[in-house]
N, C-alpha and C positions, 0 to 999 in steps of 0.2 A: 434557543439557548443551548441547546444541545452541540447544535453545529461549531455556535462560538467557542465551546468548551475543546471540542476535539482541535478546532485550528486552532489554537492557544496552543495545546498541547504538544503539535507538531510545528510552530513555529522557534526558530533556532535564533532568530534575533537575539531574545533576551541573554541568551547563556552567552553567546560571544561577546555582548559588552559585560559580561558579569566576567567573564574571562580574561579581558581586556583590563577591566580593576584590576583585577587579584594580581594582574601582570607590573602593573603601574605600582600600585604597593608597596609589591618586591623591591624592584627596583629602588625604587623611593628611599625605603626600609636599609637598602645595602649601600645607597648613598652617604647615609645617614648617620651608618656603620662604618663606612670608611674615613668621612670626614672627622667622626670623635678617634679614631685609630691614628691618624697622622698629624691632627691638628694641633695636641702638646708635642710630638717628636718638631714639626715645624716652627713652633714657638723656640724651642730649644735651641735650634738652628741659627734662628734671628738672634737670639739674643747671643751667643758665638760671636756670632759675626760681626753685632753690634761693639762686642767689647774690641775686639778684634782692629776695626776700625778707627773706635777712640784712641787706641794703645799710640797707633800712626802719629809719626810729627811730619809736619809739611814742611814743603822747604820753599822759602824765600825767597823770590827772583827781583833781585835790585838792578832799576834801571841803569842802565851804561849812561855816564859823560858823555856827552855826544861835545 
């Protein structure tokens, strides 16, 4: 039991996937962060654009007498 204890001890596995989390997280975390930061500026955008669009009159191509 003993022996089990010290190679527990000195085994490095666990910490690098617990590092490997904390890493994924973050990121996650900052994705998460970014998308609520730009996603009403983007909205706002669309809708610009939308009015933008509507405002446009098209124009009319009548066939030619042939």
């Amino acid at each position: 039991m003993l022996k089990f204890i010290k190679t527990f001890r000195k085994d490095e596995d666990g910490a690098v996937t617990v590092d490997w989390v904390v890493l994924t997280a973050a990121v996650v975390g900052l994705a998460i962060a970014a998308y609520g930061g730009i996603s009403g500026q983007a909205l706002d955008l669309i809708g610009t654009a939308a009015t933008a669009v509507d405002g446009q009159e098209t124009a009319t191509i009548e066939a030619a007498d042939d």
